[in-house]
N, C-alpha and C positions, 0 to 999 in steps of 0.2 A: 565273740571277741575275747573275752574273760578265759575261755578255755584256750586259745592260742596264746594270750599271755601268759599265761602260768607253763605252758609246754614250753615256751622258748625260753622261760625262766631256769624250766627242768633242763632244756637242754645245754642251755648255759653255764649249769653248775655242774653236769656231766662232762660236759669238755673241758671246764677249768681242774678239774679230778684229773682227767687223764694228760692235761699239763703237768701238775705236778709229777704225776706220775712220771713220764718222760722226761721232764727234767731230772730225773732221779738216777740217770744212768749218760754217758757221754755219748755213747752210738745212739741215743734214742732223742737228745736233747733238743734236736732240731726241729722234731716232730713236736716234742714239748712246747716248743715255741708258739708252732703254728697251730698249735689246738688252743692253748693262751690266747692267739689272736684269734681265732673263730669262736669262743668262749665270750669274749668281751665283745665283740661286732655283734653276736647273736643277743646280749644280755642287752645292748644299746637299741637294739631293733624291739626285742619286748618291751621295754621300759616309756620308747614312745608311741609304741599301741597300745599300752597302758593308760596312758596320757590324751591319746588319739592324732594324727597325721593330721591335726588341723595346719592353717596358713599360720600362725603366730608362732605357734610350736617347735614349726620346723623352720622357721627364720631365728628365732631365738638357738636353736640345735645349732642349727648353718655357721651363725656370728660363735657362738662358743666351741663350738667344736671346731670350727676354721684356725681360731687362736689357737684351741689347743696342741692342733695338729702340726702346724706352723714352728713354735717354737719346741715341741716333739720332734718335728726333723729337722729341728736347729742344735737341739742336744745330743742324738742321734751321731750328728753328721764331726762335732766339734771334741765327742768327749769318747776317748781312749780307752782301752781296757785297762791304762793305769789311773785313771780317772774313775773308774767306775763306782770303789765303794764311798767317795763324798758324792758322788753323783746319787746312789741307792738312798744314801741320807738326807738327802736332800729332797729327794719325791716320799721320803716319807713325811717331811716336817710338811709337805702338801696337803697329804693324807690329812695329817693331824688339825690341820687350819679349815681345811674342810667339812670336817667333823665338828670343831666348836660353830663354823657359821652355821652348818646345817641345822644343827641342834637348837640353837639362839634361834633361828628365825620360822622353825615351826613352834617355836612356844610362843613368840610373840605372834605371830601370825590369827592363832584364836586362842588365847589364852585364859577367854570367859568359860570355854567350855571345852576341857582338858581333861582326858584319862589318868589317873595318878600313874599307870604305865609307860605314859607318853612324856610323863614327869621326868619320871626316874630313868627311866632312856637316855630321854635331853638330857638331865643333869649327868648323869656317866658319859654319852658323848662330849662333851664338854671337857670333864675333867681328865678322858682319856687322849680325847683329841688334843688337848691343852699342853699334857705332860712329853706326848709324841711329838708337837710342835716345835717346842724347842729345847725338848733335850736332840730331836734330830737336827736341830741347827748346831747345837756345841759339837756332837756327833761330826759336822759336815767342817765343821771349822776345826777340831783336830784334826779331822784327816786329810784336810786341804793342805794342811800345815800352818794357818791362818791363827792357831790359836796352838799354847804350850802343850804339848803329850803330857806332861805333866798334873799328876790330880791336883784339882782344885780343895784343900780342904778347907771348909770352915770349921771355925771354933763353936763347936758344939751343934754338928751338924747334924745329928739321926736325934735332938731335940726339937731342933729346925725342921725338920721332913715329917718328924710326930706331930710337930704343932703346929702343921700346913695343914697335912692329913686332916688331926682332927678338929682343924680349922673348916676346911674341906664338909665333913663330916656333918657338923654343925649349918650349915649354909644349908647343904643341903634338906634337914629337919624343915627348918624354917621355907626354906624352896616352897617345899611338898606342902605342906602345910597355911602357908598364906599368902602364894602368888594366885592360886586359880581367881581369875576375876580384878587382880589387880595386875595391871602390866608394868607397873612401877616398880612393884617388891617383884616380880618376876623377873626385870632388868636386869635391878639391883642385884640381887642372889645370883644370875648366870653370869653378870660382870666381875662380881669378887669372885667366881669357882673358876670365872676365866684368869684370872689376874693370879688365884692361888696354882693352880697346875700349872701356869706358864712359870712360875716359878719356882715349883717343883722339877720340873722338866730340869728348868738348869744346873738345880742345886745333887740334883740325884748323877747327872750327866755329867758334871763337869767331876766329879767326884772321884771318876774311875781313869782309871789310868791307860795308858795308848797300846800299851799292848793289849789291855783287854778288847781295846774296837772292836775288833771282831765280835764280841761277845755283844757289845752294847749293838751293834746291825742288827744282832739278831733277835733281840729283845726287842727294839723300836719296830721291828718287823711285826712282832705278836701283837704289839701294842697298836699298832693301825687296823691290824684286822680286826681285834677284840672291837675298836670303835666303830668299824663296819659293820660291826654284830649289833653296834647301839643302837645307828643309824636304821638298820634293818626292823629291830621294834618297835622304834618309833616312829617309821615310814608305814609301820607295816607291810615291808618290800622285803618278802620270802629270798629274792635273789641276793641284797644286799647280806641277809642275817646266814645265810649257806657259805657263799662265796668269803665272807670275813670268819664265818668260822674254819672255812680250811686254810686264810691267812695266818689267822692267831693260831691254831691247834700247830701247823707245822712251823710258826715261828719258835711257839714255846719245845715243839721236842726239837729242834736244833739248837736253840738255847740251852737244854738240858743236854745234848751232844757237846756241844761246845765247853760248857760249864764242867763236864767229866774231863776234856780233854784238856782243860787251862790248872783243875785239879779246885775250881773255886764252887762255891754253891750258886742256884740261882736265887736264893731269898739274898745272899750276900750283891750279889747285881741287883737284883731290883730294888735296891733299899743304898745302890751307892757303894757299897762300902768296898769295892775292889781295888785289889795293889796298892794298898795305904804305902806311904813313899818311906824309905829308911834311909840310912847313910850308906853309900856304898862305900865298899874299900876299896883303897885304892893300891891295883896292882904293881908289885914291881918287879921288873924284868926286860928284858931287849928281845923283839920280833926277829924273825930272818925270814930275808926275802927273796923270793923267786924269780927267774926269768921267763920268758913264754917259749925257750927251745926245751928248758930244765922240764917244763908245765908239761909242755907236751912227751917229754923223755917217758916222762914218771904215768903218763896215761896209756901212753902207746906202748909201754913195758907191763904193764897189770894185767892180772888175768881179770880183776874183780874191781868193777869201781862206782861207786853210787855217788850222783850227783844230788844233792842240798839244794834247792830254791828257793827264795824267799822275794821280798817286795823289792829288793833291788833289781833282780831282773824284769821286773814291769815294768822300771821305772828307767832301766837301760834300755827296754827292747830288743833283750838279747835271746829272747826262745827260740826266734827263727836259726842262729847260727851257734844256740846248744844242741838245737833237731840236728843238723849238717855236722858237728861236731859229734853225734850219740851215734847215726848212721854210719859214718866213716870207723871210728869205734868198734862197733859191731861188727863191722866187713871182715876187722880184721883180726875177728872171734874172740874180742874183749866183754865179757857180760858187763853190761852196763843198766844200771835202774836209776831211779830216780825213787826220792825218798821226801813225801810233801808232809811238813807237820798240819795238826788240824786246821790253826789258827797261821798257817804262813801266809802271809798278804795282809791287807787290810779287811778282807771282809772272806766268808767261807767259801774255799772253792777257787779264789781267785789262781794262783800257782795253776791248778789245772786247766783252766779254762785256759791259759795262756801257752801250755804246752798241748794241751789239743789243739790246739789254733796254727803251731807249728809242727802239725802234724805226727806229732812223738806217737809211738804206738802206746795205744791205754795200758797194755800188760804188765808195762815195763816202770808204771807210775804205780808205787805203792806208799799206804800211807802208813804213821810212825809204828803202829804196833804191829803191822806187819813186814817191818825191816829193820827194826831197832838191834835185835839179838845178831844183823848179820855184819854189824860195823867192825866189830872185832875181827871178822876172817876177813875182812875187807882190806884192799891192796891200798889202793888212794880214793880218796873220798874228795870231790871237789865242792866247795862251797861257796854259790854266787848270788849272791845280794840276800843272805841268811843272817842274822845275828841273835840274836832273842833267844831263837828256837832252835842254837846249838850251844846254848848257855851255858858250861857244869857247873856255875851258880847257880843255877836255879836247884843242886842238891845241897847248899847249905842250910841249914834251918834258919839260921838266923839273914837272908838274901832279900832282898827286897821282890824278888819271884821265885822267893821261895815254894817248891812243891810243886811249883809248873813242870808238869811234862815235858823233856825236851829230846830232842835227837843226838843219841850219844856218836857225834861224830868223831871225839877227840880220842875213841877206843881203836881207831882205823889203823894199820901200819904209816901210813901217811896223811897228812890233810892238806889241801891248798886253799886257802880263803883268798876269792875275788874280791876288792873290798877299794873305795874312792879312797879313803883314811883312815885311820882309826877311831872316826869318832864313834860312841854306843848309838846301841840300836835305838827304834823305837820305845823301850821302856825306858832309857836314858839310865842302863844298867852296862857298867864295863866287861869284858868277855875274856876270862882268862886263858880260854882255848887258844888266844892266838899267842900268848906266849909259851904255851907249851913246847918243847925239844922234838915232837913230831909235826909240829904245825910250820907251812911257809906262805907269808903274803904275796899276792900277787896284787899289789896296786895299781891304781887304774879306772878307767871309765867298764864296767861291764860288757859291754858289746866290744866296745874296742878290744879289749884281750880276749874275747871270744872268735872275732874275727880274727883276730891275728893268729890263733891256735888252730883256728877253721883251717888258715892259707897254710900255715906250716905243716898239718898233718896232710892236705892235698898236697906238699911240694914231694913228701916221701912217699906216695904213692908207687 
């Protein structure tokens, strides 16, 4: 039996590989999916012949797995693809709570007669599972909208996170050193490393600002698997310490993608310190504004026109009738692309997942550094629920995102921003592009003047 559990272990971690793998690409993502789910069923089926198919086993599986599945097809069934990255954030702070109980209740479990490996595991599951717990809650609450975009600073906060740390630190010494045999100072010691991370978590979390989300998903990301890696040592569960290191390993290189593409470090995220807030200036000058026969004039007249996406259109539901909108475009031998910054949406990838879904051809989706240089020969440039990530703030040095890479769309012969108001984007940063002498507002619900642009290019058919 020992030899079939460790094979469905091996096989388990081979098809959670060739998920990622497949997720790596949009024609292949589907199959990524279902290797994901044959990877995890197969890892679930080792784990309780590990255990063995006794009657308690699989009644205790039955009642916990029933729950899980239950309210799995209740999230499933309720949460949108504009919902998705406080949804992601939120099964991480899962992660994270599962990790500190796990951790806590194999020390107490035999703590008379304990590995100092099984220590030191526990106590990092703990601190890691602690810090992922709720910083993915602040995570889940800015992007809900639930809690201010705005960073949270304290007064004299990276003495605060040092002197958590090496509060942290400390505890642990003490941990390692005089819980075996007492479950008292064992408590004790994994009660204050829980009470220190969970407060770490916040202080590090609340600290960064909303445009970076993206950044902090991807981190809280690395941070669940690393604790999978805890969990795994300290189970001695080969599938737990494989499968979280291919979590953590590809959280932290998309964190390091991410962190190239925002132009920030990752030591600067993992320590907080991101888009420290400045005083914006405040722009002065008069918008003009567009109609949707003008919108459609100035598209259906281009040879050349790249459409801008960003979280607005999630949050409109307007892909499906930018796809009917890009088609009809096309027919009538207009190039049209689309141009996703790294970081557009709340969390990575989100823009495309949403325009494969409305079936846009992949070709035509490229991302900033490979259509940045073409905005300039570019006819009209349309921009629908983008702000942030068409910022030319973000080239002043002294800008509160300052240095962020963004999409020079204000280099185009024309621009039309789709847009409900004027208020700033998510970094709560104002957007000079739309006062620009090339720029016209098209105000409005997104879908709405998407449809409406949809019906007026079918009526000149």
């Amino acid at each position: 039996m020992a030899g079939l559990v460790q094979a469905g272990y091996l096989i388990s971690s081979v098809l959670c590989i060739g998920s990622i793998s497949g997720l790596a690409s949009q024609q292949t993502a589907r199959r990524g999916n279902i290797l994901g789910i044959l990877g995890v069923a197969s890892g679930i089926l080792a784990s309780l012949a590990a255990v063995g198919f006794s009657s308690e086993v699989l009644a205790q599986f039955g009642a916990v797995a029933g729950v899980g599945s239950v309210v799995g097809a209740l999230i499933g069934r309720r949460i949108t693809p504009t919902g998705l990255p406080q949804t992601v954030a939120a099964l991480h702070s899962v992660v994270g709570l599962a990790a500190v109980l796990t951790s806590i209740g194999s020390v107490l479990t035999d703590v008379a007669d304990i590995s100092t490996l099984h220590m030191v595991t526990a106590y990092l599951g703990v601190l890691i599972g602690g810090v992922t717990f709720t910083g993915s809650i602040v995570a889940f609450l800015k992007l809900a909208g639930r809690m201010s975009s705005r960073p949270t600073i304290l007064p004299g906060r990276h003495v605060i996170n040092s002197t958590l740390l090496g509060t942290n630190l400390a505890t642990m010494s003490a941990f390692i050193s005089m819980a075996p045999g007492s479950p008292v100072i064992a408590a004790t010691c994994l009660g204050a490393n829980t009470a220190l991370s969970f407060l770490k978590g916040y202080t590090t979390t609340a600290a960064i600002g909303g445009a970076d989300m993206p950044v902090v998903i991807t981190v809280l990301n690395a941070y669940s698997g690393f604790a999978l890696v805890a969990e795994g040592f300290m189970l001695n569960n080969p599938l737990l310490t494989s499968i979280g290191s291919l979590i953590g390993v590809s959280g932290s290189i998309l964190s390091y993608i991410m962190c190239v593409a925002m132009n920030r470090s990752l030591t600067n995220v993992l320590f907080g310190g991101i888009a420290a807030p400045q005083e914006a200036k405040k722009i002065e000058g008069q918008v003009t504004q567009i109609s949707i026969d003008d919108t459609v004039d100035a598209l259906a007249n281009a040879e050349n026109v790249i459409i801008v996406v960003g979280y607005g259109m999630a949050v409109a539901k307007a892909q499906y009738a930018i796809s009917e909108i890009t088609r009809m475009l096309r027919a009538k031998g207009v190039n049209v692309r689309f141009a996703i910054h790294p970081v557009a949406g709340r969390m990575p990838g989100q823009c495309n997942v949403l325009l494969a879904e409305a079936s846009v051809p992949y070709d035509i989706v490229l991302e900033m550094d490979e259509i940045n240089d073409d905005f300039a020969k570019t006819d009209v440039t349309l921009v629908i629920g983008a702000n942030d990530t068409v910022n030319p703030i973000a080239l002043e040095p002294d800008s509160p995102i300052s240095g962020m890479p963004v999409l020079h769309a204000w280099k185009s012969k024309e621009v039309i921003v789709m847009k409900r108001g004027m208020s700033s984007g998510y970094a709560d940063v104002p957007n000079p592009m739309f006062y620009m002498p090339g720029t016209r507002m098209l105000f409005g619900d997104a879908k709405s003047s998407c449809d409406a642009i949809k019906a007026n290019l079918e009526a000149r058919k």
